[in-house]
N, C-alpha and C positions, 0 to 999 in steps of 0.2 A: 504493500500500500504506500503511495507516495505522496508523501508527507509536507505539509506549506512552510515555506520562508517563517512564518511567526510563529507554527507550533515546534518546529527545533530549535527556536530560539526562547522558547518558553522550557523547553522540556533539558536547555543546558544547565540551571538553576537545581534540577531535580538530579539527586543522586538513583537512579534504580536501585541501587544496591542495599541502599539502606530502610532500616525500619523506621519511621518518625515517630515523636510525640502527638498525639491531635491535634492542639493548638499550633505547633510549627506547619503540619502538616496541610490544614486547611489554608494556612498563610500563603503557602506558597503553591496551593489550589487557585486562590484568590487573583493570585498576582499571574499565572499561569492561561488567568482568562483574558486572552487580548483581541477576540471576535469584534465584530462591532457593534454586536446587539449581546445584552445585558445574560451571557450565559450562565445555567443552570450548573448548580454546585451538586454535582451527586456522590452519593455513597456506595458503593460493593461490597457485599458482604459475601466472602466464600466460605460455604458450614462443612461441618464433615457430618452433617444430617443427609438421610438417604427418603429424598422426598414419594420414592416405590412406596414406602410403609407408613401407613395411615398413623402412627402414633409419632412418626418424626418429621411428618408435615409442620410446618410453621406459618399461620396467618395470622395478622389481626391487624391494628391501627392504631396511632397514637397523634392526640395535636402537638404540634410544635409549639411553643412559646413565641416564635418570631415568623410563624406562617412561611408558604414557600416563596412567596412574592409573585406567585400566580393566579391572577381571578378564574376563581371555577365554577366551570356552569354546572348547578346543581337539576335534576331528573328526581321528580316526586311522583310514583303511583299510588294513589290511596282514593279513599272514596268518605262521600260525605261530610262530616267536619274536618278530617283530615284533610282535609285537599284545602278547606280555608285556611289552615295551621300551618301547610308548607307553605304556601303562599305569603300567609304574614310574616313567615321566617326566615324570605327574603329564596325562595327556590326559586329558579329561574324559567322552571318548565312542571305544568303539575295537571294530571289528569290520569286515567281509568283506560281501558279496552280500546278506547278511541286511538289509542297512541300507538298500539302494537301493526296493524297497518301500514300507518308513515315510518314504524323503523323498518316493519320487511320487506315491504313491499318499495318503499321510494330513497329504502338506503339511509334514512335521517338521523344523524350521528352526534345533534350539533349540541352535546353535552361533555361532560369530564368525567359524571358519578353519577351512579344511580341509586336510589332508595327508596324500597318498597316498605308497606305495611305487612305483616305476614297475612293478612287476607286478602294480598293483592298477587301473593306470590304466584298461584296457579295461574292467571295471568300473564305474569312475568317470564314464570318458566317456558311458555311458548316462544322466546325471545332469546335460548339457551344460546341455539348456533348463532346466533349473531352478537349477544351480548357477552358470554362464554370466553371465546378468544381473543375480546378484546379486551377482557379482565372487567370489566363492565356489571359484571353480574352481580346483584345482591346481595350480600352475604352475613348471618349472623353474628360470626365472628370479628367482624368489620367495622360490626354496628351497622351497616346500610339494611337491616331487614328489621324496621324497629315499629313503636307504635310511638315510639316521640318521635314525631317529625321536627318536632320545633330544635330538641337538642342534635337531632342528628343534622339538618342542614346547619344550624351555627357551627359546629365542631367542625366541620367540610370548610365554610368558607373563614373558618378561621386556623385553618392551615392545617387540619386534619390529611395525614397521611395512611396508607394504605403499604403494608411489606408483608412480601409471601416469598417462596423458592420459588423458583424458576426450573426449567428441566434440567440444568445443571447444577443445583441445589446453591444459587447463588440469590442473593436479595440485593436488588438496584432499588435506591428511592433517592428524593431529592431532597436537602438539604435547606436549600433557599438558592437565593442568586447571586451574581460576583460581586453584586453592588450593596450586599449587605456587610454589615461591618465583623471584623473578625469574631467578634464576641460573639454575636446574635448565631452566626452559623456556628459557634461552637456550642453553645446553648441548644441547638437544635438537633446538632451532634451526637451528644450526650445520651439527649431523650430518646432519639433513638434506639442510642444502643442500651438505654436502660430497660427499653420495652424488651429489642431484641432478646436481650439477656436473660430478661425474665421469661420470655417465651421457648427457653430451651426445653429441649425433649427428656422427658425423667430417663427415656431409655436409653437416651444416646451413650453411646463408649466414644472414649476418644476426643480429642478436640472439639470444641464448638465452632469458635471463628479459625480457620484456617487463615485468612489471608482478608486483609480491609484495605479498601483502596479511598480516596477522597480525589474528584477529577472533578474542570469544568465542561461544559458538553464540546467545546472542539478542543482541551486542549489537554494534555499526557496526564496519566493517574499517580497520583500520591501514595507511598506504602506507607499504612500504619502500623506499629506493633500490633498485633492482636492479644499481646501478653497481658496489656497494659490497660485492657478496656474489659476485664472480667471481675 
């Protein structure tokens, strides 16, 4: 892959070799962001969880304290007062049966989260294949399958995240953006890994975090110790 004039010139500042502190680390994440539009600070997390085995799957959500610095369009299925509650709670899109249609039928995508009521889910789950592989789907563990709607869209637009394994049993989520200040992404940091942490598997043998990276979206990944974050 070949690589631009600014990201080896960001990526000469970065030792590969080494393992960093968080706080060094994101710093030079930070300074590592020289795009021209305001890039996303992400985190990787490599587990020695084997997400094959339903007890060492890892999902759930935590808010951030400093938000990711992205507005997200919230998706409310509910019916009756609930649909006036996502609405007051500032959802961006909110209604019933009506809606399954425009996603399958006309491809209509133009959300970020969705959140159902659990009597909306039979519903919903007609929308597996599509909402499914875009990570999109409703889910308990999440909090997106709740009967507060009021709390679950504030926690969303108030930088509520979302981290699960991936088919390589790794977890990408974002952090905030290059234009926050060190603290707040290390604040944000933290919380993560405090959920992560907590979300480990009783069964797991062996390492949890193999390997954490900290990167901005175009430019080289930061190594963090993983000794250092348990």
């Amino acid at each position: 892959m070949k690589r631009g004039k600014k990201y080896l010139e960001a990526a000469k500042s970065i030792d590969r070799a080494t393992l960093y502190d968080p706080a060094e680390a994101i710093g030079l994440a930070k300074k590592a962001a020289v795009a021209k539009f305001d890039e996303t600070i992400e985190v990787h997390i490599r587990t020695g969880c084997d997400g094959r085995h339903a007890d060492q799957q890892i999902r759930g959500a935590v808010v951030l304290p400093h938000g990711t610095g992205k507005a997200v369009k919230v998706l409310v299925f509910a019916k009756g007062t609930k649909l006036d509650e996502a609405q007051a709670a500032g959802a961006d899109f909110v209604g019933g049966e009506e809606l399954i249609p425009k996603i399958q039928n006309e491809g209509w995508l133009d959300f970020d989260v969705v959140v159902a009521t659990p009597d909306m889910m039979g519903v919903v789950g007609r929308l597996g294949r599509v909402l499914g592989p875009k990570g999109l789907m409703p889910n308990p563990k999440a909090g997106t399958v709740t009967m507060d709607v009021t709390k679950a869209v504030n926690d969303i637009k108030a930088g509520k995240i979302e981290y699960r394994l991936d088919k390589a049993n790794i977890i990408h989520v974002p952090i905030g953006k290059a234009s926050f200040s060190e603290e707040q992404l290390a604040d944000n940091f933290q919380t993560l890994i405090d959920a992560v942490n907590k979300a480990k598997p009783a069964t797991l043998k062996g390492q949890y975090m193999k390997s954490v990276s900290v990167a901005p979206t175009m430019g080289p990944g930061v190594k963090i110790n993983p000794l250092k974050l348990v």
